[in-house]
PDB file of N, CA, C and O in Angstrom, chain B, residues numbered from 101:
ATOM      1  N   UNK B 101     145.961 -46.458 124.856  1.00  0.00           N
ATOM      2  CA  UNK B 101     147.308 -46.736 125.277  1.00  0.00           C
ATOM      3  C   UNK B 101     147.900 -45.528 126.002  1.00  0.00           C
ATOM      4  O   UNK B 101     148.499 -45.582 127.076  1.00  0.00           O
ATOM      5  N   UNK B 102     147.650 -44.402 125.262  1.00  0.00           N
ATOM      6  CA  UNK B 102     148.340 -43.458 125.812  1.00  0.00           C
ATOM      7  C   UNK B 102     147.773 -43.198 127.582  1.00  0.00           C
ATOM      8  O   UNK B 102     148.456 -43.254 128.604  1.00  0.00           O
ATOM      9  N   UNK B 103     146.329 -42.916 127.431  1.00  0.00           N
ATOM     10  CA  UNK B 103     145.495 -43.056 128.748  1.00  0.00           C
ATOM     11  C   UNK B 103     146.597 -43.902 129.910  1.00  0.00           C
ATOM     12  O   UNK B 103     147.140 -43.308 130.841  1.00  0.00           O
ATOM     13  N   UNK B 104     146.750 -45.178 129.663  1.00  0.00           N
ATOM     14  CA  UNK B 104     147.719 -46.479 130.213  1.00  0.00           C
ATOM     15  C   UNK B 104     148.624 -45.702 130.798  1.00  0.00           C
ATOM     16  O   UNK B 104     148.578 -45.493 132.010  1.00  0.00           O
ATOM     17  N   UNK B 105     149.531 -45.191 130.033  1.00  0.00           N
ATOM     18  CA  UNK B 105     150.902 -44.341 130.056  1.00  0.00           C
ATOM     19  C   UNK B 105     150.837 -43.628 130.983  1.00  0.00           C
ATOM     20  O   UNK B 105     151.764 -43.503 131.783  1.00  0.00           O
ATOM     21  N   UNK B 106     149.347 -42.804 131.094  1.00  0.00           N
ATOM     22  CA  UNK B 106     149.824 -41.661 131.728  1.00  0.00           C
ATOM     23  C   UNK B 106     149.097 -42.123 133.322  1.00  0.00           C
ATOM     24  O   UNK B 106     149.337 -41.408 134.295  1.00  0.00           O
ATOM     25  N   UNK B 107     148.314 -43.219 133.450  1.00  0.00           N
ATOM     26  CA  UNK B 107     147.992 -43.214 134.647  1.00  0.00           C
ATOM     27  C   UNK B 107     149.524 -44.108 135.601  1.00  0.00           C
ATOM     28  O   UNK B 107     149.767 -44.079 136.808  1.00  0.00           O
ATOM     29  N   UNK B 108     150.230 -44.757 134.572  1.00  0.00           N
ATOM     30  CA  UNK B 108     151.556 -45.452 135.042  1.00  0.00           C
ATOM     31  C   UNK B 108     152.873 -43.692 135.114  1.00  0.00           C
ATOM     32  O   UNK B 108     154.048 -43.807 134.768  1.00  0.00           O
ATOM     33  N   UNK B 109     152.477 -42.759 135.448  1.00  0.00           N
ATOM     34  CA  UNK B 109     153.159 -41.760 134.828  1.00  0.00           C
ATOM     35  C   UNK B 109     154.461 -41.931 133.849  1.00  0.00           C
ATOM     36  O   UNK B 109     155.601 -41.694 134.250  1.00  0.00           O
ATOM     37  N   UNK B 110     154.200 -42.317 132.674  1.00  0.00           N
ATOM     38  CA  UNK B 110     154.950 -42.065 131.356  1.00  0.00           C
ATOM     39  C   UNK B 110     154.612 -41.752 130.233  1.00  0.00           C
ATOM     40  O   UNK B 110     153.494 -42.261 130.155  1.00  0.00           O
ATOM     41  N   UNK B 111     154.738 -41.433 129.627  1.00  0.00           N
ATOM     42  CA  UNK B 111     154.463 -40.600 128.413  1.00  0.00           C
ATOM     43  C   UNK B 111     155.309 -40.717 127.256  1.00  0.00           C
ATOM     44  O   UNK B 111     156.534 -40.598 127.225  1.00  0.00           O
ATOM     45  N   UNK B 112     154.277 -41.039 126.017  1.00  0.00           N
ATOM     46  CA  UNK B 112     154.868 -41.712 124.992  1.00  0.00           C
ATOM     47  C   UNK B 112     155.566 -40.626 124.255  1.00  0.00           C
ATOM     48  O   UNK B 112     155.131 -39.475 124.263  1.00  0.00           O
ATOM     49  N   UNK B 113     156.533 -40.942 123.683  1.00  0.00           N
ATOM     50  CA  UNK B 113     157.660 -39.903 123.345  1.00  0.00           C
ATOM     51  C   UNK B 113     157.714 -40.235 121.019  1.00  0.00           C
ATOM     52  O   UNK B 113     158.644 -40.414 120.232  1.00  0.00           O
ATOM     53  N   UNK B 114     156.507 -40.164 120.889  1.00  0.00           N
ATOM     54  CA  UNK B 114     156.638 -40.471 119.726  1.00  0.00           C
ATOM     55  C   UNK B 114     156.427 -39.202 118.569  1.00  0.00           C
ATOM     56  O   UNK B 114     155.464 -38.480 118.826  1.00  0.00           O
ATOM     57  N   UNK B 115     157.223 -38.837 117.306  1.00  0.00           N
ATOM     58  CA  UNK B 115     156.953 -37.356 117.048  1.00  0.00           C
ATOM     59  C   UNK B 115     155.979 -38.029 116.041  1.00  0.00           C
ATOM     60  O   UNK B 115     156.216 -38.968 115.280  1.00  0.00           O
ATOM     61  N   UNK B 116     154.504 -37.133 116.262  1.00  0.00           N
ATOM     62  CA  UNK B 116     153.302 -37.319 115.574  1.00  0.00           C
ATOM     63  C   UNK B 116     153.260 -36.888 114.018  1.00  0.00           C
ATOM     64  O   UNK B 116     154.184 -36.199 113.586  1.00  0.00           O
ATOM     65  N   UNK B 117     152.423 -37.199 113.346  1.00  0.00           N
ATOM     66  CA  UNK B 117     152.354 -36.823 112.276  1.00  0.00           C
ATOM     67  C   UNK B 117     152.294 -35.662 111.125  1.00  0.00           C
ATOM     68  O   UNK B 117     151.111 -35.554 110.802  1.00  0.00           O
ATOM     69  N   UNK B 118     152.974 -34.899 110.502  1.00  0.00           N
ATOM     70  CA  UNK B 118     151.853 -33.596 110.492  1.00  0.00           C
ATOM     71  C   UNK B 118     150.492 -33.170 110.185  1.00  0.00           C
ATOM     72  O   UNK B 118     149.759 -32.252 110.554  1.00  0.00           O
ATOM     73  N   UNK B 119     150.402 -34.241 109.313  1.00  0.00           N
ATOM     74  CA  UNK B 119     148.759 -33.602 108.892  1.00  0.00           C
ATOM     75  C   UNK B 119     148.032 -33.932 110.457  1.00  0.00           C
ATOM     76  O   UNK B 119     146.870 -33.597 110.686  1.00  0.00           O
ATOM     77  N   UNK B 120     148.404 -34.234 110.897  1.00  0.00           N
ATOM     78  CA  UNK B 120     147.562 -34.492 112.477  1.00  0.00           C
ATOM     79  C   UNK B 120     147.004 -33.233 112.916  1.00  0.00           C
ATOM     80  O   UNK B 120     147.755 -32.305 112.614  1.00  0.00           O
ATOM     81  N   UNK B 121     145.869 -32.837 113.570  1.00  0.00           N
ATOM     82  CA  UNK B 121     145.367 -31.846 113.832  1.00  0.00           C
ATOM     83  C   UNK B 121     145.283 -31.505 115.591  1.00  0.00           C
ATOM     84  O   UNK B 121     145.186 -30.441 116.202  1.00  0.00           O
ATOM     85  N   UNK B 122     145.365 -32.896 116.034  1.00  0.00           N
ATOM     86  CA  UNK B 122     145.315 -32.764 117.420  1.00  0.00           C
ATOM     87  C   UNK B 122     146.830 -33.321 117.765  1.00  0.00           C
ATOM     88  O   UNK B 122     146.919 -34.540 117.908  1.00  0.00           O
ATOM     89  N   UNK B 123     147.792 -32.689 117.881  1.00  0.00           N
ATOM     90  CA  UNK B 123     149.348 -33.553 117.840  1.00  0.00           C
ATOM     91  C   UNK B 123     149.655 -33.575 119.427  1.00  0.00           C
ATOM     92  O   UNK B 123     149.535 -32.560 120.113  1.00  0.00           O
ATOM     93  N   UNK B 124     150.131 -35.037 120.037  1.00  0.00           N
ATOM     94  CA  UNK B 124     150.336 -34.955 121.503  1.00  0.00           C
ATOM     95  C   UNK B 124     152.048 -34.572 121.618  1.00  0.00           C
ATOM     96  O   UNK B 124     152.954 -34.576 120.786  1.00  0.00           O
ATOM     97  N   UNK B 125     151.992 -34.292 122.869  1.00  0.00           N
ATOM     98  CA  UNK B 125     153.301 -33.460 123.156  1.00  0.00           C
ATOM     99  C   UNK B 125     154.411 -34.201 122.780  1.00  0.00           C
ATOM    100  O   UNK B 125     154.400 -35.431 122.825  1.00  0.00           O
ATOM    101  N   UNK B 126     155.657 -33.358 122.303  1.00  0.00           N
ATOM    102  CA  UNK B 126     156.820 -34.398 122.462  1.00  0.00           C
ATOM    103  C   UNK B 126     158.003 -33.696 122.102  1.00  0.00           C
ATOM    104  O   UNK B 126     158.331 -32.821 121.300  1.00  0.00           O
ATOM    105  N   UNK B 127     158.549 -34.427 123.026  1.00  0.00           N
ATOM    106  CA  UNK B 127     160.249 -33.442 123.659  1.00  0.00           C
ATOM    107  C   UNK B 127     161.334 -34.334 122.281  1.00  0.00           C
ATOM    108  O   UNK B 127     161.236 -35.495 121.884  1.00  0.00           O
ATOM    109  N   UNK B 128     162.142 -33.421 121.917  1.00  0.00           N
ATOM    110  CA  UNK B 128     163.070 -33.842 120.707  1.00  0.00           C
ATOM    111  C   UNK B 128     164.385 -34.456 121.808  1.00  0.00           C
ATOM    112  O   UNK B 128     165.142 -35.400 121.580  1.00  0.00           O
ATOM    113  N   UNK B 129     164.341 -33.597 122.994  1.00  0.00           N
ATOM    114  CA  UNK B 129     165.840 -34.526 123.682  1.00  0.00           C
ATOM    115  C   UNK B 129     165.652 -36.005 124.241  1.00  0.00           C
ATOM    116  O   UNK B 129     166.731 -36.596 124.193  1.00  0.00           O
ATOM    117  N   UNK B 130     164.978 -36.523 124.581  1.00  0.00           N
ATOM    118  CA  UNK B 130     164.742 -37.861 125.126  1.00  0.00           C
ATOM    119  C   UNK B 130     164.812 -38.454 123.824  1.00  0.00           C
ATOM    120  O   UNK B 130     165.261 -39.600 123.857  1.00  0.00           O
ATOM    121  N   UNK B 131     164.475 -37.983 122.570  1.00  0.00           N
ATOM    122  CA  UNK B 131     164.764 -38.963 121.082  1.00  0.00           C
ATOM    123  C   UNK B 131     165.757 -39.029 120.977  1.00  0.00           C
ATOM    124  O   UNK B 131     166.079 -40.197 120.759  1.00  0.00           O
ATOM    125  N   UNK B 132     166.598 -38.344 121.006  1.00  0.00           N
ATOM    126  CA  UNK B 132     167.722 -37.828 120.274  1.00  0.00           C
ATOM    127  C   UNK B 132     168.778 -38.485 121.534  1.00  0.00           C
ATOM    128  O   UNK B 132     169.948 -38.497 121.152  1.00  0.00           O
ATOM    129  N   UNK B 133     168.609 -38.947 122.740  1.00  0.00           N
ATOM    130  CA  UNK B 133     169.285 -39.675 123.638  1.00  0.00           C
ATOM    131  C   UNK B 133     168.440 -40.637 123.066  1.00  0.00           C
ATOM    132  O   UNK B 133     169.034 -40.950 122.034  1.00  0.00           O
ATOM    133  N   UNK B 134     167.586 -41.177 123.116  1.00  0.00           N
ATOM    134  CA  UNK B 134     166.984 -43.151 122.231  1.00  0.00           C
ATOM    135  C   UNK B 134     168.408 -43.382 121.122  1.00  0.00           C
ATOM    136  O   UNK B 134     169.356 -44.167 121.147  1.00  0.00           O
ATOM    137  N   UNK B 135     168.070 -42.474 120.353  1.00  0.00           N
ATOM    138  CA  UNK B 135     168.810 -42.495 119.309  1.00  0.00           C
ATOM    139  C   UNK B 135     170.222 -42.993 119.281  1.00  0.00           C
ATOM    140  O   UNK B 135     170.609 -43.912 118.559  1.00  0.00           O
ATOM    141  N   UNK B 136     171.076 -42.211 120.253  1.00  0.00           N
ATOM    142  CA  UNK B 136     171.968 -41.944 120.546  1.00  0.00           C
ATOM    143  C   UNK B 136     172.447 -43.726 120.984  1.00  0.00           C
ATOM    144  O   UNK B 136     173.449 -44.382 120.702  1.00  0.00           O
ATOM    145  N   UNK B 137     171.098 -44.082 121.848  1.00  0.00           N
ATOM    146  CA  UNK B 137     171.658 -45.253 122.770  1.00  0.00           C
ATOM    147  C   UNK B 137     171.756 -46.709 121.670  1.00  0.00           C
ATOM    148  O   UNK B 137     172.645 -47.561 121.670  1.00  0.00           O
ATOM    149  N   UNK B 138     170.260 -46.620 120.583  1.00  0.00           N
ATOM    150  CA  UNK B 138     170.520 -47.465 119.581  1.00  0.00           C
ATOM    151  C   UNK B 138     171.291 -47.339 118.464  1.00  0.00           C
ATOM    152  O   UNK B 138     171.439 -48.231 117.629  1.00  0.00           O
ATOM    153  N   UNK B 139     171.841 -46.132 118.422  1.00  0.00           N
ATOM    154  CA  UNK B 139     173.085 -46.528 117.242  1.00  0.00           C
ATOM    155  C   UNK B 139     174.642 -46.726 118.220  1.00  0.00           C
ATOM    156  O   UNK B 139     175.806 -47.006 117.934  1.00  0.00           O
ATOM    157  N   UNK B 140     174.184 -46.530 118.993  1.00  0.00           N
ATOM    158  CA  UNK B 140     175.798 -47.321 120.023  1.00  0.00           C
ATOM    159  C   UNK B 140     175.644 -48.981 119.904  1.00  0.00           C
ATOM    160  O   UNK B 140     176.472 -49.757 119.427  1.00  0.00           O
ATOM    161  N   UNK B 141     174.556 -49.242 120.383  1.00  0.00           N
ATOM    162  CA  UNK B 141     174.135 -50.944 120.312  1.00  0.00           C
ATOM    163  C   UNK B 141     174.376 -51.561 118.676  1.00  0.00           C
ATOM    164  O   UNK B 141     174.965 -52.625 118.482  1.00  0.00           O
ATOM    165  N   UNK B 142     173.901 -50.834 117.724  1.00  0.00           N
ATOM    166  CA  UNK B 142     173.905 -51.157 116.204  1.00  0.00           C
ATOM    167  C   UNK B 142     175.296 -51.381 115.769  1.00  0.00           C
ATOM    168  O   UNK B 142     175.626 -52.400 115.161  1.00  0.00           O
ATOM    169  N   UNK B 143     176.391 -50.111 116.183  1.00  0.00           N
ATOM    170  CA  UNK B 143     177.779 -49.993 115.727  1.00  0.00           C
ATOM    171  C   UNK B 143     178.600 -51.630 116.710  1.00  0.00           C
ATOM    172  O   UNK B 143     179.464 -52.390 116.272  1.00  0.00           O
ATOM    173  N   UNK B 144     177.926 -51.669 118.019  1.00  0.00           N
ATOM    174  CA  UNK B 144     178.645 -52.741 118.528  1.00  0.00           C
ATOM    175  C   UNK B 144     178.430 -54.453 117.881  1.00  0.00           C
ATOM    176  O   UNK B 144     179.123 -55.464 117.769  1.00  0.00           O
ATOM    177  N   UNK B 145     176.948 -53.994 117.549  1.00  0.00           N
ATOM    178  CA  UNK B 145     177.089 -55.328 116.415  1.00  0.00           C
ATOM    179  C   UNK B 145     177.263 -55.655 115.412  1.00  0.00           C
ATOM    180  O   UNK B 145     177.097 -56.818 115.041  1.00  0.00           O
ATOM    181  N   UNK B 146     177.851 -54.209 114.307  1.00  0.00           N
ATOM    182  CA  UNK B 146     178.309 -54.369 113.551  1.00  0.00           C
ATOM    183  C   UNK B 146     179.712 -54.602 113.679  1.00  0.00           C
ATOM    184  O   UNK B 146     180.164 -55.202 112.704  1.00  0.00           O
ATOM    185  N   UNK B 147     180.663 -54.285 114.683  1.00  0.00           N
ATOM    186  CA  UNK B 147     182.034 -54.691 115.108  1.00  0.00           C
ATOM    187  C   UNK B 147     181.467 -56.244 114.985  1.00  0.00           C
ATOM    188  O   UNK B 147     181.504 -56.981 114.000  1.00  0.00           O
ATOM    189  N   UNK B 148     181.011 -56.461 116.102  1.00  0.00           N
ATOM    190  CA  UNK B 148     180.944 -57.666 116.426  1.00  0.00           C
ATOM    191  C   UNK B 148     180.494 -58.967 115.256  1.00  0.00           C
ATOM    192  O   UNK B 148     180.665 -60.172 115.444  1.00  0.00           O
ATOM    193  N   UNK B 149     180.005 -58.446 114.275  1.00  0.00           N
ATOM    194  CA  UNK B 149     179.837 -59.577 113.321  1.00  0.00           C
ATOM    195  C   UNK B 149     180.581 -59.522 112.188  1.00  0.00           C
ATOM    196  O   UNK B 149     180.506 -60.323 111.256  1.00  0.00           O
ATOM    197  N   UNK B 150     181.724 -58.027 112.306  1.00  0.00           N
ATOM    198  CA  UNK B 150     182.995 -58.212 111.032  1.00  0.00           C
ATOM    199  C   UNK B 150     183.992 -58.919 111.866  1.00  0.00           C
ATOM    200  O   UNK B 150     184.812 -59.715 111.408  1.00  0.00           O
ATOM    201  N   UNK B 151     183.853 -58.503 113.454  1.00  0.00           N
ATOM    202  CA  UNK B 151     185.487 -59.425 113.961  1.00  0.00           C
ATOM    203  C   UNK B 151     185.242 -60.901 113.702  1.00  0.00           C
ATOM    204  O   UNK B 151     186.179 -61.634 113.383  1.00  0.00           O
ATOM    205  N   UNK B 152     183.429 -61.555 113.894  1.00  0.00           N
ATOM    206  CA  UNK B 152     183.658 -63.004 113.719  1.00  0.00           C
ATOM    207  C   UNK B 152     184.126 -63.564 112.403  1.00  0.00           C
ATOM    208  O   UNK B 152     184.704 -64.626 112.174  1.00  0.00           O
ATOM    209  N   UNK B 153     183.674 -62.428 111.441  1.00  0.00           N
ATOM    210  CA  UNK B 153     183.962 -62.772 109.959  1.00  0.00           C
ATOM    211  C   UNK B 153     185.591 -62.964 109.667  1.00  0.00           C
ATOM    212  O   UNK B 153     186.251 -63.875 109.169  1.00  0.00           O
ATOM    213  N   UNK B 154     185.921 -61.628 110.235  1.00  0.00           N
ATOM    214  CA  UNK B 154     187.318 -61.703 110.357  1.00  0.00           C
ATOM    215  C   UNK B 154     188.422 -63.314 111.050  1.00  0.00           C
ATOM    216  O   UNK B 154     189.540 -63.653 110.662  1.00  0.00           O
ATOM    217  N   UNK B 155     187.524 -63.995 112.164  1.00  0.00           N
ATOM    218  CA  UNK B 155     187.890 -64.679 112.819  1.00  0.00           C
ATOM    219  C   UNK B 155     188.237 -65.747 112.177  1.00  0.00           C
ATOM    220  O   UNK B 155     189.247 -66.449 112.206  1.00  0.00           O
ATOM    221  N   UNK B 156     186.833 -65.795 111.331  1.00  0.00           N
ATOM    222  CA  UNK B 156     186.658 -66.770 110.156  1.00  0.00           C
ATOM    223  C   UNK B 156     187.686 -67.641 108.983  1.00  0.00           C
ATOM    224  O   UNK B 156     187.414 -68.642 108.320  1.00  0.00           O
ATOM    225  N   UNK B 157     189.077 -66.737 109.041  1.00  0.00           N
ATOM    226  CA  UNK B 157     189.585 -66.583 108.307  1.00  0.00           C
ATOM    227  C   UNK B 157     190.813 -67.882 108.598  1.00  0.00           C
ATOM    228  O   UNK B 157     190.887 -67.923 109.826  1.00  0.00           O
ATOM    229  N   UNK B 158     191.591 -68.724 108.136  1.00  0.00           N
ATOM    230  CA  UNK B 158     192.286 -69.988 108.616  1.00  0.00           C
ATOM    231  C   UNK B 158     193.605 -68.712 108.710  1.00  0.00           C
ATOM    232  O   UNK B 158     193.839 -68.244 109.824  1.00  0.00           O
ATOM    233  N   UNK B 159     194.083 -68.414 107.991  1.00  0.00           N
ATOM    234  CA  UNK B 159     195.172 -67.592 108.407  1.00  0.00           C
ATOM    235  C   UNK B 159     195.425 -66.803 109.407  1.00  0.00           C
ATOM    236  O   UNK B 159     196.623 -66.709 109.673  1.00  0.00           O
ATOM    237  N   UNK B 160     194.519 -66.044 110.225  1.00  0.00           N
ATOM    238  CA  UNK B 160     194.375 -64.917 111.046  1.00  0.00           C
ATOM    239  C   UNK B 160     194.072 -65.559 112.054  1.00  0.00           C
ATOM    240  O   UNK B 160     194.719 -65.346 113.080  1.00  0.00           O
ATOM    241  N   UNK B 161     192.896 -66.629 112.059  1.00  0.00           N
ATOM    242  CA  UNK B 161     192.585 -67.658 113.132  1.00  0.00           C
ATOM    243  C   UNK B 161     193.508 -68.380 114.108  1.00  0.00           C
ATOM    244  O   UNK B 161     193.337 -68.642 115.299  1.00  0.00           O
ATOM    245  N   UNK B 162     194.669 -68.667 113.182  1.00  0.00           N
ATOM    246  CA  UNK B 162     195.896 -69.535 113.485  1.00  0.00           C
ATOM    247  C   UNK B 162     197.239 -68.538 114.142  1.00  0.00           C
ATOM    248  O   UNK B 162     198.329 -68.932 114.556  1.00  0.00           O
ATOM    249  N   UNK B 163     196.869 -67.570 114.084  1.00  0.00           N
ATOM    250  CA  UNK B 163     198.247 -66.287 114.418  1.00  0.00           C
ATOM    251  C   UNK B 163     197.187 -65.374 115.794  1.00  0.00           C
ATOM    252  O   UNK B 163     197.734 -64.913 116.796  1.00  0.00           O
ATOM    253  N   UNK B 164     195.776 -65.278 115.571  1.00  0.00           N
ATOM    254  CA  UNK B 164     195.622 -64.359 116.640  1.00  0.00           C
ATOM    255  C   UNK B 164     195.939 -64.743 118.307  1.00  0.00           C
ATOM    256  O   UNK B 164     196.066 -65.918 118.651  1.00  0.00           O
ATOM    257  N   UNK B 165     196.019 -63.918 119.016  1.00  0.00           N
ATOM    258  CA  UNK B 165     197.181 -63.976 120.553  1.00  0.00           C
ATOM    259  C   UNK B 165     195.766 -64.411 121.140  1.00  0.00           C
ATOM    260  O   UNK B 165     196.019 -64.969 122.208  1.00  0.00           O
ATOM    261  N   UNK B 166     194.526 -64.407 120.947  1.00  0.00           N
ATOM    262  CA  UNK B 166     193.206 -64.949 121.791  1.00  0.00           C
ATOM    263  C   UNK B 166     193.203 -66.164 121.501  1.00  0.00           C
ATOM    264  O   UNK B 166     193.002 -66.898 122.469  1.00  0.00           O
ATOM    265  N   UNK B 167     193.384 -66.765 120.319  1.00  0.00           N
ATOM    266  CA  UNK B 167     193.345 -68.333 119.855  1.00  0.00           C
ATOM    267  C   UNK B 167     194.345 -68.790 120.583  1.00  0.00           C
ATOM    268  O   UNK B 167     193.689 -69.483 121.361  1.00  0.00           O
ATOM    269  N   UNK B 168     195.552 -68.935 120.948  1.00  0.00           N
ATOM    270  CA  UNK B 168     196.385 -69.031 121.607  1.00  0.00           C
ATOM    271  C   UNK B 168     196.777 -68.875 122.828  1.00  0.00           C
ATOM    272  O   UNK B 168     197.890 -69.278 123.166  1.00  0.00           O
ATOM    273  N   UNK B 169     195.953 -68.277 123.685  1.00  0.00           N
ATOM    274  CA  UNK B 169     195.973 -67.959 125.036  1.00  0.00           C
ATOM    275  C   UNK B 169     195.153 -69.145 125.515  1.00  0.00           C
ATOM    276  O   UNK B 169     195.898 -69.627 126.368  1.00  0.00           O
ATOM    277  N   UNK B 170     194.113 -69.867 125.477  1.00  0.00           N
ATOM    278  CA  UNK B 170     193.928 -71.109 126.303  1.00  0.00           C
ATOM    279  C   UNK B 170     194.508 -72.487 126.148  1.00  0.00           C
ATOM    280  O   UNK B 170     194.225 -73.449 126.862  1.00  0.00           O
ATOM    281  N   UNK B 171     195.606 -72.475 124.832  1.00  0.00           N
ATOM    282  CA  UNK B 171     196.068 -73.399 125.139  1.00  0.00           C
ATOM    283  C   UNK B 171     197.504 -73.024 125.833  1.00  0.00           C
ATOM    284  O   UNK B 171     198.042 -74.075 126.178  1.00  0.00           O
ATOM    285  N   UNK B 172     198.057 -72.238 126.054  1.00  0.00           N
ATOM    286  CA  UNK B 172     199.015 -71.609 127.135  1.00  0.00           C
ATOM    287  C   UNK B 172     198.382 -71.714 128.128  1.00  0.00           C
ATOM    288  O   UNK B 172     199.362 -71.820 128.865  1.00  0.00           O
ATOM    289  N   UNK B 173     197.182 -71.804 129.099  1.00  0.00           N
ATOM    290  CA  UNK B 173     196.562 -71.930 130.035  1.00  0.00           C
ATOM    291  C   UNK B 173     196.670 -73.418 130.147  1.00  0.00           C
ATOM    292  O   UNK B 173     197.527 -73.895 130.891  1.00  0.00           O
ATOM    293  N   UNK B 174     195.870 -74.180 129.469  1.00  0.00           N
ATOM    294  CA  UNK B 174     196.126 -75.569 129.826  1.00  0.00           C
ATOM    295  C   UNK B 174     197.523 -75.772 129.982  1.00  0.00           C
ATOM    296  O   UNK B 174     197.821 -76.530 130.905  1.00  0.00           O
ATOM    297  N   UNK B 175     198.389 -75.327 129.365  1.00  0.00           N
ATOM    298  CA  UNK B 175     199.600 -75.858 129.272  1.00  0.00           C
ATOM    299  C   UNK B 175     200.317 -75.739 130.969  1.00  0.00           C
ATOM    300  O   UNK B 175     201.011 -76.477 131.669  1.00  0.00           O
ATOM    301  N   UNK B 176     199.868 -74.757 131.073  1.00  0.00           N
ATOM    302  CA  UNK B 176     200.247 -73.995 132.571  1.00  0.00           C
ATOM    303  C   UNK B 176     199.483 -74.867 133.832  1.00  0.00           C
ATOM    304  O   UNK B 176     200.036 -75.113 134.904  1.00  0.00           O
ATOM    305  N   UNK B 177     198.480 -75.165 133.571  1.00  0.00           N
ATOM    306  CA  UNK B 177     197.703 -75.852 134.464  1.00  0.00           C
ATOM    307  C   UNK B 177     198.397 -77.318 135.031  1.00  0.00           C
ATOM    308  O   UNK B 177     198.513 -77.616 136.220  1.00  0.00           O
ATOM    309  N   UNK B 178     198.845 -78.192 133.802  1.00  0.00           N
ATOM    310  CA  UNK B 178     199.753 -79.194 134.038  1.00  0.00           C
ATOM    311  C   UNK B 178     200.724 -79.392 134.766  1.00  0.00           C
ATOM    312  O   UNK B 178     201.111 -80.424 135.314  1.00  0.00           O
ATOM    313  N   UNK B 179     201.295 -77.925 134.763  1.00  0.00           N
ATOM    314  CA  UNK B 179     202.761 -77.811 135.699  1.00  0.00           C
ATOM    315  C   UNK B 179     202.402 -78.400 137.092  1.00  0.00           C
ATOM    316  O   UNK B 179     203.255 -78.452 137.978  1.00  0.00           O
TER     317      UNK B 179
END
C-alpha cells in the first residue's frame, strides 16, 4: 500500500508503533490539522442531534420563530 502511495505521490501519515523497529516517517502537524478537522465535524453533529432533540419537544416546537416562518410565507404568498 504504502509502495501505491508513494508512486501516486502521497504518503501515509500514520504514527507507527513503538516496538516497531523499522518505523516509516511521520509529521505530527498534518495529524494534529486531521484532528483538528474531525472534531469540528463531530462537535457539529453533536449540536445537530441535541437541537433535533430539542426540536422534539411540543412546547418549544410550537413557540420556535423557524416553525413559524413558513407559515407566514404561505400566508404572504396569497396576498
Amino acid at each position: 500500500m504504502r509502495q501505491k502511495l508513494d508512486e501516486r505521490g502521497a504518503w501515509a501519515n500514520i504514527l507507527p508503533l513503538p516496538n516497531r523497529s523499522d518505523s516509516p516517517a511521520f509529521c505530527a502537524f498534518p495529524c494534529k490539522n486531521r484532528n483538528l478537522v474531525e472534531d469540528t465535524f463531530n462537535k457539529l453533529k453533536q449540536f445537530a442531534s441535541r437541537r433535533t432533540q430539542y426540536e422534539k419537544l411540543d412546547a418549544t416546537t410550537s413557540l420556535s420563530p423557524n416553525s413559524l416562518q413558513p407559515r407566514f410565507r404561505m400566508n404572504s404568498t396569497r396576498l
